[in-house]
N, C-alpha and C positions, 0 to 999 in steps of 0.2 A: 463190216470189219471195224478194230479199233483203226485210231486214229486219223484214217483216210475213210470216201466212201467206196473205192474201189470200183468207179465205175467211171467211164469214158465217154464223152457224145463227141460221135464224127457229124458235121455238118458239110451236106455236098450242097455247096453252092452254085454248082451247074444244074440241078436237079432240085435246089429248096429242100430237100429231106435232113432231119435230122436221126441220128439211131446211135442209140445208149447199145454201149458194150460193157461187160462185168470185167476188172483186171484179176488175176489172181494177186494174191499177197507175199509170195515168194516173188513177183516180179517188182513189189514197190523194197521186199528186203534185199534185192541187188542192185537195183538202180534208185531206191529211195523217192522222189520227185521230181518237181519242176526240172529243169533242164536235163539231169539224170535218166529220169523214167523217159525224158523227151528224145534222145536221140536215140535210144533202144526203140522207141514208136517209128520214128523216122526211117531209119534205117533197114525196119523190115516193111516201110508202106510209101516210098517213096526212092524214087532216082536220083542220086545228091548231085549227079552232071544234070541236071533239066538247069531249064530260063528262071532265075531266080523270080522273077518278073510274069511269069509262066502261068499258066494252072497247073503244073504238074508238081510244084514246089507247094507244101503243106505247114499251115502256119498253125502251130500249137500254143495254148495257155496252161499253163502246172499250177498249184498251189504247190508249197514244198512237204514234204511226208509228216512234219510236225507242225505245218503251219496251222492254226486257230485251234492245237492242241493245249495249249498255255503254258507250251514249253516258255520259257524263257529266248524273248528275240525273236522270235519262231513266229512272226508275220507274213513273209515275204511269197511274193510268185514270181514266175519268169515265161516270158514268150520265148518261143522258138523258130526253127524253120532255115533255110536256107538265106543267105547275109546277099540283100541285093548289092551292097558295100564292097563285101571282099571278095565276093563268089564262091564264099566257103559257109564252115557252120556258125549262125549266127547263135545267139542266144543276148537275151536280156535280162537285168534283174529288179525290182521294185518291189517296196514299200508300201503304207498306206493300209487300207482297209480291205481291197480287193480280193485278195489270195482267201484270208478265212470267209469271207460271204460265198465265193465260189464252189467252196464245201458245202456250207448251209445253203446253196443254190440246191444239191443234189450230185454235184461231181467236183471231181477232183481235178480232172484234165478235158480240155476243148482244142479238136483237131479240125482244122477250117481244110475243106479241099477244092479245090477247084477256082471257080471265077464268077462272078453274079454278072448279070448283065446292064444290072440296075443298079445305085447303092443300097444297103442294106444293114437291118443291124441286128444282133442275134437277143434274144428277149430268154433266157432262163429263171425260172420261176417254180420254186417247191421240186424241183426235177423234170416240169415239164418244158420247152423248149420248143419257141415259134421264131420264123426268119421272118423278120419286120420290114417294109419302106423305111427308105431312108431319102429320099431323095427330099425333104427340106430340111436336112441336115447337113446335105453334099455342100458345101463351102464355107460353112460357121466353123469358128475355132472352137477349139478344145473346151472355151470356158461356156460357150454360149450351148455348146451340145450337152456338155454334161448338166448344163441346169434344164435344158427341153425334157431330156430322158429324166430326169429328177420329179421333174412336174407333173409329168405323164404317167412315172410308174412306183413315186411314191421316196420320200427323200431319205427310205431304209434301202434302198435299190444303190447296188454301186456299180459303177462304170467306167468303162476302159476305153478309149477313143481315141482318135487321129485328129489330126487339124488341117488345114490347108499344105502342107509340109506333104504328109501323107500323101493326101490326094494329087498331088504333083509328082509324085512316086521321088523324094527328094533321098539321095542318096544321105540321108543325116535327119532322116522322121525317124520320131519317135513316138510310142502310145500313152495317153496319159489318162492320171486316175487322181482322185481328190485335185483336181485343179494347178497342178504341179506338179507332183508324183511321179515317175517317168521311167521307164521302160526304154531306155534311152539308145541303146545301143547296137550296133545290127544293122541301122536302118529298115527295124522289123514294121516302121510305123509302111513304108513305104509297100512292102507283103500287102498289108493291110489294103492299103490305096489301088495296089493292083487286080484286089478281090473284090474293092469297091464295098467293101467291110467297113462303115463309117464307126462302128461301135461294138460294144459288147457288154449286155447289164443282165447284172446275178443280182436275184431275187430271193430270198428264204431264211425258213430257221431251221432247217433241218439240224437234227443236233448231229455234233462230233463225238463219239464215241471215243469214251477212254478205256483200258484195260483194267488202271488203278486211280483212278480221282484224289483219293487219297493220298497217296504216296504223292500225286503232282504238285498238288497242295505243299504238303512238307519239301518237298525240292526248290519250288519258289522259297519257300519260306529261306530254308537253309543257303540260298546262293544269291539272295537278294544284296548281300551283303559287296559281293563283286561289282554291283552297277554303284557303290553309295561311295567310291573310293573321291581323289581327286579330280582325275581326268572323269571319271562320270558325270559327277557336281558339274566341275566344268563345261563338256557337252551339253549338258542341261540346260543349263543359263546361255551357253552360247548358240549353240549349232557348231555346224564342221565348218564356220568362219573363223572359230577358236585357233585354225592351224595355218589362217592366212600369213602373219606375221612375221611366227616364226618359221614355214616354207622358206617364208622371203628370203628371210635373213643366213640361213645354213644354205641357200643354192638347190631349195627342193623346186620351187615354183618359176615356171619360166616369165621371163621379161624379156619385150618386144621381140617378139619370133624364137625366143631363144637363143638369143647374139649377144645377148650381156648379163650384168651381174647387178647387185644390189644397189652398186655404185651409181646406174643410169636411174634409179626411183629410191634416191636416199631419203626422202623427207617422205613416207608413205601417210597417206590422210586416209584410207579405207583402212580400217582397224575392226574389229568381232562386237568393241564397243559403239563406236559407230553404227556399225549395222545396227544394235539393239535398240540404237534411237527410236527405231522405226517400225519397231515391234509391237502388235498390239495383241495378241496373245502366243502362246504356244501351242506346239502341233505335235501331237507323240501316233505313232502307226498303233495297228491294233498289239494291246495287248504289252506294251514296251515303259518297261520303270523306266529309261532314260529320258523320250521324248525330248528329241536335238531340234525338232523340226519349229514353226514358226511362222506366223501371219503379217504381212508389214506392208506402208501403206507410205506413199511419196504422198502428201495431200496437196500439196502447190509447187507451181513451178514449172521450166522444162520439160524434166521427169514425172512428171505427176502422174499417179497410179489410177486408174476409173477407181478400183476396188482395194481389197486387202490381198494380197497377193501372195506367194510361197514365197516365204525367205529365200535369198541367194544363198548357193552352196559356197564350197570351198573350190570345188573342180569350175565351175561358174565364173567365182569370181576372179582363179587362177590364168584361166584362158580368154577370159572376158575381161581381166584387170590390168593384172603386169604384161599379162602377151601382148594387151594391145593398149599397154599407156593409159588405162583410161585408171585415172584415179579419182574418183566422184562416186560414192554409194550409192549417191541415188542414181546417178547414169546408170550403176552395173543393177539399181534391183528396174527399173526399166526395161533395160536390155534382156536382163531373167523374163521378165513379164512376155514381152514379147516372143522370145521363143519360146514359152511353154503356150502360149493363145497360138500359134501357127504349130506347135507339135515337134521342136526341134530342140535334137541335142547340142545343147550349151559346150559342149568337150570338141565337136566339130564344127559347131559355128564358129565357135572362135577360134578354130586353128585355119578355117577358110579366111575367116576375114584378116586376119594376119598373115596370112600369104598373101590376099588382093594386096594388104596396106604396103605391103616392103615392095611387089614387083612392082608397085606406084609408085612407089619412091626411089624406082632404079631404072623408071620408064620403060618396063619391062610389058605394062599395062596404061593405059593412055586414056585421057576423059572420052574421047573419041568409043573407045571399047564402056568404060563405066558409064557412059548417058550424062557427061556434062560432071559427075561427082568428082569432087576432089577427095581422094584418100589421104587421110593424117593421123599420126600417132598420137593417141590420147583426145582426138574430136570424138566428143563421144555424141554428137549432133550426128555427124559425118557417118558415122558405124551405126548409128540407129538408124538410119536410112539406107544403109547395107543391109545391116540386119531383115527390114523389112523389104529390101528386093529379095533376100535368100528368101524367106517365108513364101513372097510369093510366086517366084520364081519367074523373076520380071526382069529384063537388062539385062547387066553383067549377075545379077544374081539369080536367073535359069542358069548361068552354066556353070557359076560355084556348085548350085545346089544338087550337080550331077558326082556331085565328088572332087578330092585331088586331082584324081589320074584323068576325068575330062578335060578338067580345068589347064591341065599341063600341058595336053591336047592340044588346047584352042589358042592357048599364049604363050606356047612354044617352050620349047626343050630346056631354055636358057635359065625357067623359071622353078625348073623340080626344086632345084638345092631350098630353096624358099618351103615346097609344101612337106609340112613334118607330119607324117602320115604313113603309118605300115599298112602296106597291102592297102590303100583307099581308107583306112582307119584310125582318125587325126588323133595324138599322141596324148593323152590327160597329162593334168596339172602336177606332175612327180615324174623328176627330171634323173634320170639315170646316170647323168655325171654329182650327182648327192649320193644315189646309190648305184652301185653298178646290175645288182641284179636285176631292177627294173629291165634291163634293156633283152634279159633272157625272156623276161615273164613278155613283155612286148610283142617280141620275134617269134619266138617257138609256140608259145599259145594257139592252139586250134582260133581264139577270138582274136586276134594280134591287139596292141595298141590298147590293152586295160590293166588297170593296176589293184584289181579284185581275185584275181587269178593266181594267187598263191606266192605273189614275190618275198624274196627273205628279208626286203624294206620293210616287210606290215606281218609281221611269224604271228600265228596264232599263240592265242595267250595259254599259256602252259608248255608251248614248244619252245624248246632251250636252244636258241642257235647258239652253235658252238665253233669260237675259233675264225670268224667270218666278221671282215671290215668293211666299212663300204665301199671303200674302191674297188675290192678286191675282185677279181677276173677269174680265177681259177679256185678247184678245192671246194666248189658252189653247189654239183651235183645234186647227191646225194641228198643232202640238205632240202635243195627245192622241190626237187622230185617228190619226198614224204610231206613239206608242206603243203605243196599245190594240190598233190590227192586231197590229204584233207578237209583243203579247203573246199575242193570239190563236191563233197562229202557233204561241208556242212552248209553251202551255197543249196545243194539239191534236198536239205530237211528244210529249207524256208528261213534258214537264220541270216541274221542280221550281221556284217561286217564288224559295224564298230560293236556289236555287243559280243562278236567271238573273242574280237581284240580285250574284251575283260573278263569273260567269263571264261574258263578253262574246261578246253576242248575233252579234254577226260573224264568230263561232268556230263558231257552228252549222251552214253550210253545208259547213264541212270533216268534221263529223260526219256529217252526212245525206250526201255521198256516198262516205262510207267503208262506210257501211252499206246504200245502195241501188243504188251505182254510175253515178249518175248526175250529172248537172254540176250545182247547186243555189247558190244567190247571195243576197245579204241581199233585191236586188228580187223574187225567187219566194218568198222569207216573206212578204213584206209583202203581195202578191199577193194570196196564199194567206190571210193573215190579214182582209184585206179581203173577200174574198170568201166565207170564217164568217161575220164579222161582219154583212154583207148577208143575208145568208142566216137569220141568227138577225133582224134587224127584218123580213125577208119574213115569218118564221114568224110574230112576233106580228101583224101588221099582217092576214094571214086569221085570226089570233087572233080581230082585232079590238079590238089594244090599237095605240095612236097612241102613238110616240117624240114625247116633250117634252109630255106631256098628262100631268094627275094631280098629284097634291097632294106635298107634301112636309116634314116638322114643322118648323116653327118654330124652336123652339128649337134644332137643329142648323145654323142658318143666323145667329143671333143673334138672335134675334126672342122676345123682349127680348134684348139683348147681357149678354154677363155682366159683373159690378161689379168682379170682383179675375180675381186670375190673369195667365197669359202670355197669354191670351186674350181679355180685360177690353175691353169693347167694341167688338167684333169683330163685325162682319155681313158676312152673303156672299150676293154678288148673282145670284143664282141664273137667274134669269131674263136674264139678260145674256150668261153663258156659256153656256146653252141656244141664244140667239136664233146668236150667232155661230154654235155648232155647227150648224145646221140652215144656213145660209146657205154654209158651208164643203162642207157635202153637197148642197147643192141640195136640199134634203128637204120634199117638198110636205109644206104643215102639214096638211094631211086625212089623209096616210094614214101620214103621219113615214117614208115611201122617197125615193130619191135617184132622181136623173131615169132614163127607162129607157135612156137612152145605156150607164149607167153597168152596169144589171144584164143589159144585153144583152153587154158584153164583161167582162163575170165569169159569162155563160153560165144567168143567173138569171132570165132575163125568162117562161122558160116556166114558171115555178113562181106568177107572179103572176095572181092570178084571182079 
């Protein structure tokens, strides 16, 4: 086939066998890839009510349908599988080099079943495909396995792994690839841990088949001009530090739990230039004119780095900086360090450790429960040593790393208003009292608690929002509903966020049929994106989780409003832009689906049951 190679290996890990299956090509042009093609796999080879934790829960890897085509952006893969986190559909997204080697491995998509007895890690190579020992790799971090499997099978081989996170099945692992990279979301690292799946390394050159090489050529050529603007340059030189600052300042990024405003961290010392201090090269994924990414290196001191590490993101430094007071770069690229070597999402670490820090400080949590630790705002000693219970899941840090909703469990009732987390899914660095739509994309999302998923805060570039403020609570519909497809759309061809955010989305079907030869139009995205997006609320709804049902904190909504700030009395009506959204889908409130008219001509109706 162009652009994909159309073929699938299921790996039973109860059984050690692996077995290549051919996909048709009318099933990657309705559901595209990575996560897309994933829940339409899921949904007919799997029960979405089983034990997330289970064997019967099926953990997949996609490359996206354009990735290592040289589409423009078009890097990306994503894991799937059932969210031991939410108890719904999980899905993750990443970066890096992974996604097109797994093409040149010989496949497109890798579906894990079952449960190993032993650890184990899958070895693909040219197409062929061996289940490997893992067992002295079962408790090395992330950095120390991907350099074993490096050494062993050659430093063209790329690899996707778990870390101690993982293997502690920690409701907030994640899988990681170029040694920071991260798959972060889901808690799909923790799937992984329960299959005793330490790894997974793609091997080969199989080539990627284009339909027109030529013409892909000229499209680069012609729209290279969209990455070379400002904000490009900018990302370039910085990374997604670039938008620390200003978060700050307009009330996007939260500070200390989300209880206050700019006014509690007036004099900020972590700055995008700061971080660059400490930069000693740059990092771009395959295939990417922007390359935001970045190598950096604490060489003395407290902080001190072994190595050159992944630059701190923006979400990182968001939930890792102002949430939790710590204002020291080098604390936060540290603190990064350490949760990518155990395999954990930085977006949940740091909204646990900002719930320990305040029920500490309201003695809601007692040294007695932490092992003698004292919790303080802005010790960044103190939270590195949390950090490192969370990783290992040692102390008070086995029961954060179970989730919010254990956590609220174990230290009582008194303590929820404290954990900012939908559905057990701690809340990223983009505060919905800056914009209000964030808090729909949060809530309703099949993923809850991501700000990737189509919000009218971050409209793809060439989409004209129209008529829509940030406060604004009503009239949202419509608007997000065509975004979020989209975006769906262009998450499951392997692209890139911030490079949709430049590159104009009506430019993607001259890509897609340069590379599959086929006629493709903004209306077969949007299609296409719709028909994911159903497809992911089918899955939770035999989950048995209902769109627009469940709680959501307070405090991200204004509840109390805050006193200062660009923020400063701000409430968002949550339940308002919900009700529209459901009315805009026809969505029976019992099972949160849209009428069967709708999943019968998106070809969904036979998956409802």
């Amino acid at each position: 086939m162009d652009a994909v190679t159309g073929k699938l290996l299921s790996v039973d890990l109860n059984k050690g066998a692996c077995i290549a299956e051919e996909l048709p090509q009318d099933l990657y042009r309705e559901y595209l890839g990575g996560y897309g093609l994933g829940v339409k796999l899921l949904l007919e080879r799997m029960d979405p009510a089983c034990d997330p934790l289970g064997p019967g829960n099926i953990l997949g890897f996609a490359a996206g349908y354009l990735t290592g085509t040289g589409a423009y952006i078009a890097s990306r893969f994503m894991v799937f599988g059932k969210s031991p986190s939410t108890h719904g559909w999980g899905d993750a997204n990443c970066g890096g080099h992974f996604g097109r080697k797994l093409k040149e491995s010989g496949y497109d998509t890798i579906l894990f079943l079952g449960q190993s007895r032993k650890p184990v890690y899958l070895l693909v190579d040219q197409g062929k495909a061996t289940i490997e020992k893992a067992d002295e790799l079962w408790g090395q971090d992330t950095y120390r396995t991907e350099d074993a499997l490096k050494q062993r099978h050659g430093a063209d081989c790329q690899v996707a792994c778990i870390g101690p996170a993982g293997e502690k099945l920690s409701a907030i692992a994640g899988i990681s690839t170029d040694k920071g990279r991260f798959a972060a979301r889901s808690a799909l690292g923790a799937v992984m841990g329960s299959k005793k799946l330490k790894a997974v390394v793609v091997k080969g050159s199989l080539p990627i088949a284009l339909a027109n090489g030529q013409r892909m050529r000229e499209l680069r050529k012609q729209h290279l001009s969209a990455f070379q603007g400002d904000f490009g340059a900018t990302l370039t030189k910085y990374g997604t530090p670039m938008f620390y600052e200003g978060c700050l300042k307009v009330g996007d990024t939260p500070i200390r739990n989300w209880s206050e405003s700019i006014e509690a961290l007036p004099n900020c010392k972590v700055t995008a230039e700061k971080v660059l201090e400490y930069q000693l090269k740059r990092y771009a994924c395959n295939g990417c004119p922007i390359g935001c990414g970045g190598h950096v290196q604490v060489k003395e001191g407290p902080f001190r780095t072994e190595t050159a590490v992944h630059k701190v993101e923006y979400e990182t430094m968001g939930l890792m900086g102002s949430n939790l007071m710590v204002d020291d770069a080098e604390a936060l690229i540290r603190i990064n360090d350490l949760c990518n070597r155990y395999g954990m999402d930085t977006i949940g670490c740091g909204g646990l450790c900002a719930y320990a820090i305040e029920c500490f400080e309201r003695g809601l949590i007692t040294t007695r429960q932490t092992g003698g630790l004292k919790l303080a705002w802005g010790d960044a000693a103190g939270i590195i040593a949390l950090v490192e219970l969370i990783g290992k899941a040692e102390g008070i840090g086995a029961i954060l790393a179970k989730g919010f909703e254990d956590a609220v469990r174990v230290f009582g009732q008194a303590t929820a208003p404290y954990a900012m987390a939908v559905r057990n899914e701690g809340l990223p660095a983009h505060d919905p009292r800056w914009h209000a739509s964030l808090a729909l994309t949060y809530y309703f999302d099949p993923t809850p608690a991501r700000h990737c998923q189509g919000s009218l805060a971050f409209p793809l570039a060439g989409y004209a929002v129209e008529g829509v403020t940030p406060h604004q609570c009503t009239g949202l519909a419509k608007q997000h509903h065509e975004n979020a497809n989209l975006s769906h759309a262009l998450n499951a061809l392997g692209l890139c966020l911030f490079g949709y955010a430049m590159l104009d989305y009506k430019a993607v079907p001259d890509f897609l049929t340069a590379a599959d030869g086929a006629a493709w139009s903004v209306e077969d995205l949007a299609t296409a994106g719709l028909r994911i997006a159903m497809a992911r609320f089918l899955f939770n709804a035999r989950a048995g989780i209902v769109a627009g049902q469940g709680s959501f904190p307070g405090r991200a909504l204004g509840k109390p409003p805050l006193a200062a700030g660009e923020t400063k009395g701000v409430q968002v009506d949550l339940d308002t832009m919900v009700r529209e959204y459901q009315e805009l889908l026809g969505a029976d409130p019992k099972t949160g689906l849209p009428p069967m008219k709708v999943l019968q001509e998106l070809g969904l109706a036979g998956y409802l049951r």
